[in-house]
C-alpha positions as CSV (number, residue, x, y, z in Angstrom):
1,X,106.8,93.2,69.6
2,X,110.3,93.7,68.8
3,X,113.1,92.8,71.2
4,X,114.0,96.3,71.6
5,X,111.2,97.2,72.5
6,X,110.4,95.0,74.9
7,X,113.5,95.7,76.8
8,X,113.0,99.7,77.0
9,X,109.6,98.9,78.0
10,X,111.4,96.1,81.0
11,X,114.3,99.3,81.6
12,X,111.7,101.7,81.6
13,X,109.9,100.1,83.9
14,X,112.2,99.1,86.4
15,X,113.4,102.7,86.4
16,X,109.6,103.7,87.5
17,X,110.4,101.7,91.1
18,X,113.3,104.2,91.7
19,X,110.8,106.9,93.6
20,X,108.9,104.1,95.2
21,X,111.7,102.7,96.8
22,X,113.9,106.0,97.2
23,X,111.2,107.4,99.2
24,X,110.6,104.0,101.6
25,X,114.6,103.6,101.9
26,X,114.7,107.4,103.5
27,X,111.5,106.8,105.5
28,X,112.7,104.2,106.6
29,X,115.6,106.2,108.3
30,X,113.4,108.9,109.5
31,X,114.5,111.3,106.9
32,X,111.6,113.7,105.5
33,X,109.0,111.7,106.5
34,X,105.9,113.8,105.8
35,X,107.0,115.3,102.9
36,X,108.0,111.9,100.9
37,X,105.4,110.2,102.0
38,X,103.4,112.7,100.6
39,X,105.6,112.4,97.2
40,X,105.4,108.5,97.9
41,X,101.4,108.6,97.8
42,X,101.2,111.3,94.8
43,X,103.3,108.8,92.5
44,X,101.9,105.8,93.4
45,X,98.2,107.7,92.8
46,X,100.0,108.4,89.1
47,X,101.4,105.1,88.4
48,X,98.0,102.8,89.7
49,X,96.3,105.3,87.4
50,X,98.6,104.4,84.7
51,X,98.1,100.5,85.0
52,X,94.8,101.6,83.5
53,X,95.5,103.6,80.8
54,X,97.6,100.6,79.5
55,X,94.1,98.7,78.9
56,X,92.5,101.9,77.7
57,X,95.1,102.0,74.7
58,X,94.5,98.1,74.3
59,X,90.3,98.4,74.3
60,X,90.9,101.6,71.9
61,X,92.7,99.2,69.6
62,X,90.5,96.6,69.8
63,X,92.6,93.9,71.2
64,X,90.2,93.4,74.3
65,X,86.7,91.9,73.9
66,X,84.0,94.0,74.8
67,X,86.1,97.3,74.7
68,X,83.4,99.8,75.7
69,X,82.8,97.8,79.1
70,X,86.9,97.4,79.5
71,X,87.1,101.3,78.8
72,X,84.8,101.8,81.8
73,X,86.9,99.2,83.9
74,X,90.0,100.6,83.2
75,X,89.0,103.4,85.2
76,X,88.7,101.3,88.3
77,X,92.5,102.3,89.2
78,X,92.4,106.1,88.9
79,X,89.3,106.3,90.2
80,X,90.5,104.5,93.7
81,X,94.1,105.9,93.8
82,X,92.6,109.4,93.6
83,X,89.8,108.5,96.6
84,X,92.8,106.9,98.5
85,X,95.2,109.8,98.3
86,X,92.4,112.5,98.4
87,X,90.0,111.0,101.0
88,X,92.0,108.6,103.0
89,X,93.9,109.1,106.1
90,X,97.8,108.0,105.1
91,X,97.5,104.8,107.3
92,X,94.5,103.5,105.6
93,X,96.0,104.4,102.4
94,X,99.1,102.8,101.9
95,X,97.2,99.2,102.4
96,X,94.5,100.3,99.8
97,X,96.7,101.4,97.1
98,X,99.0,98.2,97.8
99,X,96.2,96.0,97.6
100,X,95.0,97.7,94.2
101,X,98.1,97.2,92.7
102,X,97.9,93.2,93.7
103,X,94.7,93.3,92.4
104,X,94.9,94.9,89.2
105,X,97.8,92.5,88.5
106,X,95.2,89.9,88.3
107,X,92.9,91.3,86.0
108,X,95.9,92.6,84.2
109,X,98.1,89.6,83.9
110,X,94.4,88.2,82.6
111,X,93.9,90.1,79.8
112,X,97.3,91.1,78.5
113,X,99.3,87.7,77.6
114,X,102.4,88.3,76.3
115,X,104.3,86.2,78.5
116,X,107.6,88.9,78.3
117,X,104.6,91.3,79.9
118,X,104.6,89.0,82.9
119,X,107.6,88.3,83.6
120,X,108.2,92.2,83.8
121,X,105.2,93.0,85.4
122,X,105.1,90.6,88.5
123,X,108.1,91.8,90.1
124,X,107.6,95.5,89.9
125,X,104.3,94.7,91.4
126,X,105.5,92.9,93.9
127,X,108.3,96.0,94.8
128,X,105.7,98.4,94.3
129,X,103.6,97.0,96.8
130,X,106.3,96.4,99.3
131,X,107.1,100.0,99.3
132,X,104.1,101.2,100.9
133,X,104.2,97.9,103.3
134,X,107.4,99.9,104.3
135,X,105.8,103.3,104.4
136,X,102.9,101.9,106.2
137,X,105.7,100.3,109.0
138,X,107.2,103.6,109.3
139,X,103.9,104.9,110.0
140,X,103.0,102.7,112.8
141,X,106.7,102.9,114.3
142,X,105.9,106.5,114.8
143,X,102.6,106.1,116.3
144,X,103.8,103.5,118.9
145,X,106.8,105.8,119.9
146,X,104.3,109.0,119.9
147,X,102.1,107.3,122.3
């Protein structure tokens, strides 16, 4: 991979964060509550699903043994971001998508080992997943004060 490339791909990526942690900052001041955390949950539904998709393309190129069985698995985060976002009351959630992305990190960071890859990719997790520990403090903030 080519050094531009790799830093669009690092840019690019960092620039994903921006809704994740726009949203948290202004829930985190009680501004709009239900309707970013509704946008909060949508995107972060669309980028676990992505995480997938990256290993998808890698399978379909035949850089991953076993591709067929790694097609399948590469489902794993769609399939549970849509149940959390669809199925899932808000508070229970927020933990479940956070723990996916921690999760997938491992099995991704496993089979993708370009080390410029994991540099990039730790971090953003690790934001990612912070941002809906936020969300997921606002949440309970408000139910304490409610009751």
């Amino acid at each position: 991979m080519t050094k531009s490339i790799e830093l669009r791909a690092n840019r690019l990526a960092w620039a994903g964060l921006i809704p994740f942690i726009g949203t948290a900052i202004l829930g985190a001041f009680n501004l709009w509550v239900d309707v970013l955390l509704q946008v909060f949950l949508i995107y972060s539904a669309v980028i676990l699903s992505f995480l997938g998709g990256i290993h998808w393309g890698l399978a379909m190129a035949g850089q991953l043994e076993r591709p067929e069985l790694r097609m399948l698995l590469c489902m794993a985060p769609a399939l549970v971001a849509w149940l959390a976002v669809a199925a899932l009351p808000e508070i229970i959630a927020l933990p479940v998508l956070a723990g996916s992305y921690l999760l997938w990190l491992n099995y991704d960071l496993s089979q993708v080992t370009a080390p410029w890859y994991e540099r990039m990719r730790r971090p953003i997790t690790f934001v990612a997943a912070g941002s809906h520990f936020i969300w997921f403090t606002v949440l309970m903030t408000a139910i304490r004060t409610a009751s």
